[in-house]
C-alpha positions as CSV (number, residue, x, y, z in Angstrom):
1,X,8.5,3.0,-19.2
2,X,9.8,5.4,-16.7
3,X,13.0,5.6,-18.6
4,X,11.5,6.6,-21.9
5,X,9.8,9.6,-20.4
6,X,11.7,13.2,-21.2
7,X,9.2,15.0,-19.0
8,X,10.2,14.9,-15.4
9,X,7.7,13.1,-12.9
10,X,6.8,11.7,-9.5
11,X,6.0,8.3,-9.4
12,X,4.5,5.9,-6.5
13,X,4.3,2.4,-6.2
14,X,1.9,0.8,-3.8
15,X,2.8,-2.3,-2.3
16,X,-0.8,-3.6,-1.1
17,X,0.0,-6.2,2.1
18,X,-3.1,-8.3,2.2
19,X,-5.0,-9.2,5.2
20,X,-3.3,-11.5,7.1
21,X,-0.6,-12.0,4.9
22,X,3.3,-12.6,7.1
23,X,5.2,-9.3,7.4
24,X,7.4,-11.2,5.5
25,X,5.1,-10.6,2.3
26,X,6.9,-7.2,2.2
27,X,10.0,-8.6,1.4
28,X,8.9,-10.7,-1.6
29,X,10.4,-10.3,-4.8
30,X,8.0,-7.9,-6.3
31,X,8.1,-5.9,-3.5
32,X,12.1,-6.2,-3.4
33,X,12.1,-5.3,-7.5
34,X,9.9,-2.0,-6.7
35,X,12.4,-0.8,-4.6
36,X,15.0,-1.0,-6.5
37,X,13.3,1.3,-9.7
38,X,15.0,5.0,-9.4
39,X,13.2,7.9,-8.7
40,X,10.1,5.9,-7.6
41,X,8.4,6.1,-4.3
42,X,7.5,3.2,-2.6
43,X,4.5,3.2,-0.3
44,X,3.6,0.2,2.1
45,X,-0.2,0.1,1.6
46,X,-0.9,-1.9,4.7
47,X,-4.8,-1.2,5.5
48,X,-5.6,-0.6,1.6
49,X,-6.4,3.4,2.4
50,X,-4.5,4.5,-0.6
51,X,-5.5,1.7,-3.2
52,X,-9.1,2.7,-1.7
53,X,-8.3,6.6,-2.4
54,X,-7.7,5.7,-5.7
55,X,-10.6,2.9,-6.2
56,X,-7.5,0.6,-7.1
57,X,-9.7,-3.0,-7.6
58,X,-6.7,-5.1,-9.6
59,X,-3.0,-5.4,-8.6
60,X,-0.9,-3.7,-11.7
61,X,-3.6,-0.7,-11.9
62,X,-2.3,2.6,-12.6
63,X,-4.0,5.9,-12.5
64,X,-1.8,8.7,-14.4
65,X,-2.6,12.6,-13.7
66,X,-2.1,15.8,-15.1
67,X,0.2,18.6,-13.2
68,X,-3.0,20.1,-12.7
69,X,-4.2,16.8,-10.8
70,X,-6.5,15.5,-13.9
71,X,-6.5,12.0,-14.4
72,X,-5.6,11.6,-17.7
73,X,-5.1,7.5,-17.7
74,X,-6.2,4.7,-15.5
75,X,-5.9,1.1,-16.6
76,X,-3.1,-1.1,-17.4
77,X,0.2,-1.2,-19.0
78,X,0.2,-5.2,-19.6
79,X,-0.9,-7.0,-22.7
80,X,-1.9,-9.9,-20.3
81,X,-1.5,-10.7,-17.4
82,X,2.5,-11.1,-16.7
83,X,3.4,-10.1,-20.0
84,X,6.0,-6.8,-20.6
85,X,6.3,-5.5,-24.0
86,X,4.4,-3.2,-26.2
87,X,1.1,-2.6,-25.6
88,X,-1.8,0.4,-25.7
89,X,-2.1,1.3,-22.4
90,X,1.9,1.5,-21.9
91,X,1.4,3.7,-25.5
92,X,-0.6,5.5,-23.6
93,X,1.2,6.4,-20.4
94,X,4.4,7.1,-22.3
95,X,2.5,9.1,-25.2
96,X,1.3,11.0,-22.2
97,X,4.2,11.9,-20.5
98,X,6.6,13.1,-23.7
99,X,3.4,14.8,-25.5
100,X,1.3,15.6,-23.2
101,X,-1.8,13.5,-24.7
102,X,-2.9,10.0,-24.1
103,X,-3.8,7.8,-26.8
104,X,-6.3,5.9,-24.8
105,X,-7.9,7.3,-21.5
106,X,-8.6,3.6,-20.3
107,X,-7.2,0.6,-20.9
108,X,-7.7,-3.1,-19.0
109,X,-6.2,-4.0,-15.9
110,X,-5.0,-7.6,-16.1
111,X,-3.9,-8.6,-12.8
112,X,-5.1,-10.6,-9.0
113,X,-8.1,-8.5,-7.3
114,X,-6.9,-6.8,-4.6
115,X,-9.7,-7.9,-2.1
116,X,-9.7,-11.7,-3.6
117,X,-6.1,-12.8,-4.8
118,X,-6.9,-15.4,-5.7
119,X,-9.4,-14.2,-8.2
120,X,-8.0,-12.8,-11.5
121,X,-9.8,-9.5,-12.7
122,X,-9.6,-8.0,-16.1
């Protein structure tokens, strides 16, 4: 997605370490395959502040603002949860960034809560 964009951006990952999860939990593969995207920050979210500053409730949630600091997109960029491929709210982030309008301003977040793993959210 980050690829197909022509305008220039900054983009943050946050890698939410649950309570009382193993520091190893940092360097699972998810975390590892973050890393590795180019021109992506990485931020080790280890008390939930940021997810919180954003109201983050499901892992895979984006938020997508404006240069002016408008949100112009939260939701997610999945089809289901796990799945890649084409789907409206990735439309949406990527209509966003090379037109400067969002085809959708919200989409679902399919994905583990962040305060419950173990319970899917949609």
């Amino acid at each position: 997605m980050l690829q197909r964009s022509r305008t220039p951006l900054s983009a943050w990952i946050l890698l939410l370490q649950p309570q009382g999860a193993a520091s190893e939990w940092q360097r699972a593969r998810t975390a590892a395959e973050a890393r590795l995207i180019a021109n992506v920050t990485v931020v080790e979210d280890r008390d939930g502040s940021e997810a919180a500053r954003f109201d983050a409730q499901t892992s895979g949630q984006v938020v997508l603002f404006d240069a002016q600091g408008q949100l112009v997109y939260e939701g997610g960029i999945t089809g289901s949860r796990g799945h890649e491929g084409d789907n409206a709210g990735e439309r949406s982030v990527v209509s966003f960034l090379n037109t400067g309008v969002a085809d959708h301003r919200e989409q679902p977040v399919f994905g583990c809560g962040l305060h419950d793993p173990q319970r899917s959210r949609i």
